[in-house]
C-alpha positions in Angstrom: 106.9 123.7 68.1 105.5 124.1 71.4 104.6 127.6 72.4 105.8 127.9 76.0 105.5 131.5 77.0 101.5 131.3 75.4 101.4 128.1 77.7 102.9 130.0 81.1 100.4 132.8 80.3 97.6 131.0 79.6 97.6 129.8 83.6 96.7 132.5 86.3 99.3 132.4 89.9 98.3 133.4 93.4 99.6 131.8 96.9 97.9 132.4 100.7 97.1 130.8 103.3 94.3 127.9 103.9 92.9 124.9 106.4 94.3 121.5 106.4 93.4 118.9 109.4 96.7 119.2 110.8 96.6 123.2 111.3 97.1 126.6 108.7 99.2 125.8 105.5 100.0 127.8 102.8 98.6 128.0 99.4 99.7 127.7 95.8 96.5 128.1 93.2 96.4 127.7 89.4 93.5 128.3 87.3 93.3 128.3 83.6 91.0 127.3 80.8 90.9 124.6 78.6 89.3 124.4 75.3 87.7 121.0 75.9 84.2 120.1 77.6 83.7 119.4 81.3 83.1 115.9 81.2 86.6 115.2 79.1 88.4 117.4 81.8 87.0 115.4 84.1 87.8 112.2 82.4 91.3 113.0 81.9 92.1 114.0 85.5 90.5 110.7 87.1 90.8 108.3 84.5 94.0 106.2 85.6 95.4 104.9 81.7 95.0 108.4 81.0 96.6 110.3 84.3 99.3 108.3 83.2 99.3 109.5 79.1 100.0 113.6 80.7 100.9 113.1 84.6 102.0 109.6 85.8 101.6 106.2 85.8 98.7 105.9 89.1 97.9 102.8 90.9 95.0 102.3 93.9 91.9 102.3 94.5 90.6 105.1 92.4 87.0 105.9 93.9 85.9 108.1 97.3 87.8 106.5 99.8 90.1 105.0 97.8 93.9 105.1 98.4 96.3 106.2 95.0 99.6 106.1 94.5 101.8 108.1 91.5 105.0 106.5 90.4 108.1 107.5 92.1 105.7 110.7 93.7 102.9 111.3 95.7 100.1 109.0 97.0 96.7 109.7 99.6 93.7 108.9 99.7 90.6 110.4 97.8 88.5 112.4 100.3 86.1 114.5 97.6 85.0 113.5 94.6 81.7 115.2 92.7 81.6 114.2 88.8 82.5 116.0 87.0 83.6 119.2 89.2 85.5 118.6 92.3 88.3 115.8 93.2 90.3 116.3 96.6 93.1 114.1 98.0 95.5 114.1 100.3 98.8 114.7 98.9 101.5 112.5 101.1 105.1 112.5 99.8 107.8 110.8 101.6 108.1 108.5 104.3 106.9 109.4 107.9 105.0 112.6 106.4 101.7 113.6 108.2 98.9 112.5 106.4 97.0 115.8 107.5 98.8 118.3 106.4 99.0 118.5 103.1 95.7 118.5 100.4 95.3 119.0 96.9 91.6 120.3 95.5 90.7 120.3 92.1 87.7 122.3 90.7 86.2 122.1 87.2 83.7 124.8 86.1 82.1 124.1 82.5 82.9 127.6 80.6 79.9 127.9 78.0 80.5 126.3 74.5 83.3 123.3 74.6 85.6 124.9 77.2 86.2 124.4 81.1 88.0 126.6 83.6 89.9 124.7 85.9 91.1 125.6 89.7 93.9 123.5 91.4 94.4 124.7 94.8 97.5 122.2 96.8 97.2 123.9 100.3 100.0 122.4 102.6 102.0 123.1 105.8 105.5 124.1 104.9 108.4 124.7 107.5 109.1 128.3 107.5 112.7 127.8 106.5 111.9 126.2 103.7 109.2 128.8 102.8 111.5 131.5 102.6 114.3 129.1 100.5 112.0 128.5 97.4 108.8 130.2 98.2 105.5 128.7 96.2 107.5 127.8 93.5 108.9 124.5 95.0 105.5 122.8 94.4 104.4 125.5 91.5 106.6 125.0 89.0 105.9 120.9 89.2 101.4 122.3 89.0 102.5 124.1 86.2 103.9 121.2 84.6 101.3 118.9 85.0 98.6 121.9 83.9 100.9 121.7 80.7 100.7 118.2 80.2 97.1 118.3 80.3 96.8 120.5 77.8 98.8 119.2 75.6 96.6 115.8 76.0 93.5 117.4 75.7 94.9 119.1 72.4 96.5 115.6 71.0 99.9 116.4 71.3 100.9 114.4 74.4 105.2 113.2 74.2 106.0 109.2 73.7 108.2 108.0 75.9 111.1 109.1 74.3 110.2 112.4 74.4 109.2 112.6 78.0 112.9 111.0 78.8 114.1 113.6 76.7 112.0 116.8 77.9 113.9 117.5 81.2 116.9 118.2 79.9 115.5 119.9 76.3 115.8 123.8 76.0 112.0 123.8 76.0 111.8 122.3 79.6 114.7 124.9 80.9 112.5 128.0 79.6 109.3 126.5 81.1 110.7 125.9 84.4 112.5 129.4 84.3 109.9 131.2 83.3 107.2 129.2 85.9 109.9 130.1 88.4 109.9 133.6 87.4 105.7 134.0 87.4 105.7 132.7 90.9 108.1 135.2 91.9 105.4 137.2 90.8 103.1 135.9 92.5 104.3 135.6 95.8 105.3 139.3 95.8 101.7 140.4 95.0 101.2 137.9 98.3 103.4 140.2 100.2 106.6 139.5 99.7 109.0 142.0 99.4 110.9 142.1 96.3 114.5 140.5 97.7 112.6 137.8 99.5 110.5 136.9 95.8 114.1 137.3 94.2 115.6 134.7 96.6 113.4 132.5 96.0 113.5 132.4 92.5 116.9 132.4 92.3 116.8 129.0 94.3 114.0 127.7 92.9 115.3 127.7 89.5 118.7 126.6 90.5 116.7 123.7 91.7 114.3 122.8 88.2 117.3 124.6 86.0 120.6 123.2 87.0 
């Protein structure tokens, strides 16, 4: 039985602003700690057979420089990457999408003993329409996702493949989503938000994870 309110707790929300190449983006940031050591972090976020065991299957070039791909997602190129604490890439999704505008930085800080605190900050130029539709939770509650997955591979407990096809549409996945949905309402009113604009976008966002 997977404990998911421990698991959306365990991860702590904020969203701001930040550079890209292409001009001021906003911000979505998770940080949380795992109970494994740095170097198997490290392993398991840049290791392609097992990306694929707790994200998605990943093709490319996987070294500075190199270009990636993720199955039926995103794909860039790897602009950062200091063993074993910082990866960055450009996160390009869609056809005809600015290459410079959107980046995804991940930082791994060992944590004393056999844990590591990890930092994801995706910082990305969103039209304002859209902003005020879903609010950091369009791209959140997915970074909450994969944070999940990763912990349950670094505990052991990864799905089959069954499992994953049968995950989106289990109970489990419809509180996870809902309740992610629900924390980055949170957190985007502590960015400023008023309460009716954080509602809103809740409300749409889970419509849109939650149908």
């Amino acid at each position: 039985m997977i404990d998911i309110m421990s698991e959306l707790a365990a991860v702590h929300r904020s969203t701001g602003f930040g550079k890209v190449p292409a001009g001021e983006g906003r911000t979505v940031t998770l940080s949380r700690r795992y109970d494994a050591p740095i170097e198997d972090v490290w392993d398991a976020i840049t290791n392609a057979e097992r990306i694929s065991r707790w994200f998605l299957p990943v093709s490319g070039d996987l070294r500075l420089g190199g270009r990636y791909q993720l199955k039926g997602n995103a794909g860039g190129e790897i602009i950062r990457c200091e063993p074993p604490q910082l990866l960055k890439v450009t996160w390009i999704f869609g056809e005809g999408a600015d290459p410079n505008s959107s980046e995804v930085e991940v930082r791994l800080t060992a944590a004393g003993g056999e844990s590591t605190n990890l930092e994801l900050v995706h910082t990305a130029i969103v039209p304002d329409e859209m902003w005020s539709q879903f609010g950091p939770g369009a791209v959140g509650v997915g970074w909450d996702g994969g944070l999940f997955g990763l912990s349950m591979h670094l505990r052991g407990r990864e799905m089959d493949e069954a499992e994953r096809q049968a995950w989106p549409m289990s109970e489990e996945a419809k509180q996870f989503n809902t309740g992610s949905s629900q924390a980055w309402g949170a957190a985007n009113e502590a960015a400023g938000a008023t309460p009716e604009e954080a509602a809103a976008a809740v409300e749409n966002t889970t419509k849109f994870y939650v149908p």
